[in-house]
C-alpha positions as CSV (number, residue, x, y, z in Angstrom):
1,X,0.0,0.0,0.0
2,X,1.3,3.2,-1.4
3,X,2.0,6.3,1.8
4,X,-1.1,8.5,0.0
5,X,-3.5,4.9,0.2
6,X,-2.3,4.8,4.0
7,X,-3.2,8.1,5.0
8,X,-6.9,7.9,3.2
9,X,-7.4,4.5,4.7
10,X,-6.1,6.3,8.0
11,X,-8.7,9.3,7.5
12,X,-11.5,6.8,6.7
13,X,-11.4,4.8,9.7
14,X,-9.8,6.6,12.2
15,X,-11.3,10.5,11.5
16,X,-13.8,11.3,9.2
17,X,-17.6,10.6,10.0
18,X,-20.5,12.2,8.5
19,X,-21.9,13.7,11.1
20,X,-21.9,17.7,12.3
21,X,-20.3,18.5,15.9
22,X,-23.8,18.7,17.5
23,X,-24.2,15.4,16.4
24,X,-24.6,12.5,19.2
25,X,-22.1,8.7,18.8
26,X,-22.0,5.8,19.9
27,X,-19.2,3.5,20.1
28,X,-20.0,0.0,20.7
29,X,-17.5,-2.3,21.3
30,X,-15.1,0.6,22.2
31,X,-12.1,-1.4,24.0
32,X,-9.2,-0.1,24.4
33,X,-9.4,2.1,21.3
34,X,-12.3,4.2,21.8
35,X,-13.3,6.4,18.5
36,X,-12.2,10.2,19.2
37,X,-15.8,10.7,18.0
38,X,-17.6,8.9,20.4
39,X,-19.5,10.8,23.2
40,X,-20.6,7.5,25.1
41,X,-19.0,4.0,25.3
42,X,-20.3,0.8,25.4
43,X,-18.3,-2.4,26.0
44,X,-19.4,-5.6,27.4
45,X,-15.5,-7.1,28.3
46,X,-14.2,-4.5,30.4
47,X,-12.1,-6.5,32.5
48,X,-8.5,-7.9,31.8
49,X,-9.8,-11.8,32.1
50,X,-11.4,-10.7,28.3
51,X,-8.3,-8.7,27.3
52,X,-8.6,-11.3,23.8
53,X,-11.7,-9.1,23.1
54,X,-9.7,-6.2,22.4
55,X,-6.0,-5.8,21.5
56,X,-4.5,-8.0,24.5
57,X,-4.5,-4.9,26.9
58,X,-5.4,-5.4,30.9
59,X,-8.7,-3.5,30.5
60,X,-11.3,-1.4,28.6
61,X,-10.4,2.6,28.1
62,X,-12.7,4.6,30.4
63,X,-11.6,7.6,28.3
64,X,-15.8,8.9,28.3
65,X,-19.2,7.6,30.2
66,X,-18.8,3.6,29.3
67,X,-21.9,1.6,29.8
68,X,-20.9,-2.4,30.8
69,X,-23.5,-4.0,28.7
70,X,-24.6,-6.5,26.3
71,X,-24.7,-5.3,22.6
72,X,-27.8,-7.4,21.7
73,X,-29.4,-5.6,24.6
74,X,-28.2,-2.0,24.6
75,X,-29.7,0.2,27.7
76,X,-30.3,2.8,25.1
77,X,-33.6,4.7,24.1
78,X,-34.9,4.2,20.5
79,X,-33.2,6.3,18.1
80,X,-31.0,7.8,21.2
81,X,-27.9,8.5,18.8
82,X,-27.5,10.3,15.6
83,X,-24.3,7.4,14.6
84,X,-23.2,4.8,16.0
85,X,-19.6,3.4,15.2
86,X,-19.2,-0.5,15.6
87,X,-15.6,-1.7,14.4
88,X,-14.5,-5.1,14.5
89,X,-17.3,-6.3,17.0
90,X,-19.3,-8.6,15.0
91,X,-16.7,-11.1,14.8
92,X,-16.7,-11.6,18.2
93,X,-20.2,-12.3,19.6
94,X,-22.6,-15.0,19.7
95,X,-25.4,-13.7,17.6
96,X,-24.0,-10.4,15.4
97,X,-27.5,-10.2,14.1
98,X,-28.8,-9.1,17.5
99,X,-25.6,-7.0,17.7
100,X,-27.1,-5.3,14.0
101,X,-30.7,-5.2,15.5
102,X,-29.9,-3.3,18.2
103,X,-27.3,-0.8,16.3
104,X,-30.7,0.1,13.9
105,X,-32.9,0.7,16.4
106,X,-30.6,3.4,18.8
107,X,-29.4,4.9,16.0
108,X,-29.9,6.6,12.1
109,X,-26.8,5.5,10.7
110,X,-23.6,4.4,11.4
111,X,-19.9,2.8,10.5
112,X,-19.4,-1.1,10.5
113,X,-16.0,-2.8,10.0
114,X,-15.3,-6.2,10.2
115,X,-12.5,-8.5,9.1
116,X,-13.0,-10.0,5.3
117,X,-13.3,-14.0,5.2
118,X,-11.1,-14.3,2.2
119,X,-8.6,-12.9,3.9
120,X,-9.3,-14.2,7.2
121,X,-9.2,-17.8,5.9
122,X,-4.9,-16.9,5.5
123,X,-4.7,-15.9,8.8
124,X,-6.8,-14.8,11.6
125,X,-7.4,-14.8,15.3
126,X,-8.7,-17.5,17.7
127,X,-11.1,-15.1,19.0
128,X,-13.0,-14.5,16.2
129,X,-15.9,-17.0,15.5
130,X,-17.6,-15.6,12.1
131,X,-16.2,-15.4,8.6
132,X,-17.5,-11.9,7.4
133,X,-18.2,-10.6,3.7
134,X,-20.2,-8.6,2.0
135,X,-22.1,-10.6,-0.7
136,X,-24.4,-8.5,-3.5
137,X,-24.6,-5.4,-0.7
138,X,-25.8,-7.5,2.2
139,X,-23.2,-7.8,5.2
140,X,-23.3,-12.2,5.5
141,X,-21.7,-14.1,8.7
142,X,-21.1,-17.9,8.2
143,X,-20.2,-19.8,11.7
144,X,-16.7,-20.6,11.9
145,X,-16.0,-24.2,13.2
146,X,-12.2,-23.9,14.5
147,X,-10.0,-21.1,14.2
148,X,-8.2,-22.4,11.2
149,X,-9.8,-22.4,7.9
150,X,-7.5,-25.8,7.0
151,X,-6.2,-27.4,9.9
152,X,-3.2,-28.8,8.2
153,X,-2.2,-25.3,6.4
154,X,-2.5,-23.7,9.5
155,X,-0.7,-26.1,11.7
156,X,2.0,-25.7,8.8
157,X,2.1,-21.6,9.4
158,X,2.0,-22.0,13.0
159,X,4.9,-24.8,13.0
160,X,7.2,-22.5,10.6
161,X,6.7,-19.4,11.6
162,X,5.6,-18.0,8.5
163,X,1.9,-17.0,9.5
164,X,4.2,-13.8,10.9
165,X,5.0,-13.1,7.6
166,X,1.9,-13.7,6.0
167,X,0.2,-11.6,8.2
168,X,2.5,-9.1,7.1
169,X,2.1,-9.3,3.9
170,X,-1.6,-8.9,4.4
171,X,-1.5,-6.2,6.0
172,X,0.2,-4.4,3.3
173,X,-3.2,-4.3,1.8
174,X,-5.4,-3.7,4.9
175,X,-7.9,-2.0,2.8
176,X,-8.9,-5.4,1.3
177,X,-8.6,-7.3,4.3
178,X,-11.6,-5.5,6.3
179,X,-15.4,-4.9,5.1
180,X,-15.7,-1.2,5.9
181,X,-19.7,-0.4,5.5
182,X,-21.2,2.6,5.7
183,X,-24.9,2.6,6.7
184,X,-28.1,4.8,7.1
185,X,-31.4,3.7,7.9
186,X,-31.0,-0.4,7.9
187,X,-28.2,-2.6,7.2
188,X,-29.0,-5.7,5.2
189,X,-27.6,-9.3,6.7
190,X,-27.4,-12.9,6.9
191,X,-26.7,-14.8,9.7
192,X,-26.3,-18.1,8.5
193,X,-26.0,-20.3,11.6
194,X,-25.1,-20.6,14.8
195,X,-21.2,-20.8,16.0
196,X,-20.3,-24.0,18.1
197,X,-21.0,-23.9,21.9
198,X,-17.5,-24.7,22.5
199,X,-15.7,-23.0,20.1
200,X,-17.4,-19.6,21.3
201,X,-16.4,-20.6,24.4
202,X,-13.0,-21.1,24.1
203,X,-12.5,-17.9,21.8
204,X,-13.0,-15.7,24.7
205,X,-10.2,-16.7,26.7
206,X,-8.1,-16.9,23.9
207,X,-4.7,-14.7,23.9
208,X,-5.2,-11.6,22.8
209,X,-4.1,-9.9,19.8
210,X,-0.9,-8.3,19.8
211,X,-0.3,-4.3,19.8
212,X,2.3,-3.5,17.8
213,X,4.3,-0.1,17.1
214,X,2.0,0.6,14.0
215,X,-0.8,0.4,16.3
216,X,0.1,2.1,19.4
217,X,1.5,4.9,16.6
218,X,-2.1,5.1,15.1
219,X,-3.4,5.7,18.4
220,X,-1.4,8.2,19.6
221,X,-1.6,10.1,16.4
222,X,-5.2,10.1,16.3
223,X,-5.2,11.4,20.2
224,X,-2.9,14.0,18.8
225,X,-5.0,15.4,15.9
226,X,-8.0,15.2,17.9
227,X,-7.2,16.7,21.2
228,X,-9.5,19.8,20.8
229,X,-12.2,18.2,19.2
230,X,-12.4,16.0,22.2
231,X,-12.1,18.3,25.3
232,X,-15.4,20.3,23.1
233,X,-17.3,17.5,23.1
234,X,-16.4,16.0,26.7
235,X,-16.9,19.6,27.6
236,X,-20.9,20.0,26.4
237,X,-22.6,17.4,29.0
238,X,-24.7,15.0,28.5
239,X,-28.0,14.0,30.8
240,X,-28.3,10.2,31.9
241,X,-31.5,10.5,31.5
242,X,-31.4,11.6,27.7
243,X,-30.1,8.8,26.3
244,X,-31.0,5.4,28.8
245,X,-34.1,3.6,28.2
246,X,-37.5,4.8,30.4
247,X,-36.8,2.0,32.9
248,X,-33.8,2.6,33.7
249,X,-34.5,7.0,34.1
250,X,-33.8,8.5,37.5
251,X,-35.4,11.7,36.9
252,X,-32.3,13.8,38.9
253,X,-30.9,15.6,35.9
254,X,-27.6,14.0,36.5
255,X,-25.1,14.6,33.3
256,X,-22.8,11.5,32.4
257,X,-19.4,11.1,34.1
258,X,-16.3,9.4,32.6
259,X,-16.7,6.0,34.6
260,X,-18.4,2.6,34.1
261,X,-21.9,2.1,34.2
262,X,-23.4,-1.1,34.6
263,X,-27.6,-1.0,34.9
C-alpha cells in the first residue's frame, strides 16, 4: 500500500464521520481504542480476564461515560444516537444479528467494519468465530468451526513461523482485508448459523491480539490530531437521563461522568 492509500485509509477509519459537531455517537464495542468521535462508550468485556476481546491490553479505556453492557441488549432509548460506530465487534459475539438489530434501532446510521473471510481464511485470530463478507450489498456471517480455515495449512504456518509473515504481507493491503460499511437507515444481513458452543467458548479466553508499534503509533496520532475536538465534546454534558431507556431513568438531571456504568 502506497504512503497517500495509508493516510486515506487512515482518514477513513480513524477520522472522518459524517456527522456535524452537535451530532450524538455511539461507540460500541469501544475497548481499548475508543473512536475520538464517540460521546458514550459501550463495552461488554471491560475486565482484563477478556483482554482477547480487544488488543491484549489489561482493560477497557474509560476515556468517556462507558456503559458495561450487552450489545444485543443496549440500555439505550430508541433512536438515542444520531451514529453509532461499531468496528471489529461482530466477529466476536454470539449472535452479530442481535448486535445489527440493536445498532438500527438506537441509531440513524452508522460505520461497520469487520475483518473479510477471504482474507481471514490466510490468517486470523482464535477469537474470532464468524467469517464476514459482504455478498451482492448484504453484510453475511457464516459460523466458523475452528479457528483455522484448513487445519493442516495452518498447523503448517504455525509450526514454521511464517503465519508472521503472511500476516504481514496482508497487512500491506489492509484496505482489502476489512469490510468497511457505511450505513443509514437499515443494514442488510445474513446470519447463516449458529457458532459452536464450545468453540465460542474457548474464543474468549483466547490470547489476545498483539499491539504492535503501527498500532500504538495510530493511536497516539489520532489522540494527537483530535485533542481539541475532544475536550469540546467531553466539555458539552450530556444527561443520563437523555439517552438510557424509560426503565432505567432517575429523573435527577444528572449529566454522564467518565466512569463505568453497569444497569
Amino acid at each position: 500500500m502506497s504512503f497517500a492509500s495509508q493516510v486515506r485509509l487512515f482518514i477513513e477509519r480513524r477520522l472522518e464521520f459524517p456527522v456535524g459537531p452537535e451530532a450524538l455517537v455511539l461507540d460500541v464495542g469501544s475497548g481499548d481504542k475508543p473512536s475520538w468521535r464517540a460521546d458514550v462508550l459501550l463495552d461488554r468485556y471491560v475486565g482484563a480476564e477478556y483482554a482477547a476481546q480487544r488488543s491484549g491490553t489489561a482493560g477497557a479505556r474509560v476515556s468517556r461515560p462507558l456503559f458495561d453492557a450487552d450489545a444485543a441488549q443496549m440500555p439505550f432509548a430508541d433512536g438515542a444516537f444520531d451514529y453509532t460506530i461499531c468496528s471489529n465487534l461482530l466477529e466476536h459475539v454470539p449472535d452479530p444479528g442481535a448486535v445489527i438489530e440493536e445498532l438500527m434501532r438506537v441509531s440513524r446510521a452508522g460505520y461497520i467494519e469487520v475483518p473479510e473471510a477471504a482474507s481471514a481464511k490466510i490468517i486470523d485470530f482464535p477469537s474470532h468465530v464468524w467469517w464476514c463478507r459482504m455478498r451482492d450489498g448484504v453484510l453475511v456471517f457464516e459460523p466458523k468451526q475452528r479457528h483455522h480455515f484448513d487445519a493442516e495449512i495452518g498447523d503448517y504456518l504455525d509450526r514454521t513461523g511464517l503465519n508472521l509473515q503472511v500476516a504481514k504481507v496482508l497487512d500491506s493491503r489492509f484496505e482489502d482485508r476489512v469490510v468497511m460499511l457505511h450505513w443509514k437507515g437499515k443494514v442488510p444481513y445474513q446470519v447463516t448459523g449458529p457458532v459452536p458452543e464450545e468453540f465460542m467458548t474457548k474464543a474468549l479466553l483466547e490470547p489476545g491480539h498483539s499491539k504492535d508499534f503501527r498500532a500504538r503509533a495510530i493511536l497516539a496520532a489520532t489522540d494527537l490530531i483530535t485533542v481539541r475536538q475532544r475536550r469540546r465534546i467531553a466539555a458539552r454534558g450530556l444527561r443520563f437521563d437523555d439517552i438510557v431507556k424509560p426503565e432505567f431513568r432517575v429523573g435527577d438531571g444528572a449529566l454522564l461522568e467518565r466512569r463505568i456504568y453497569r444497569l
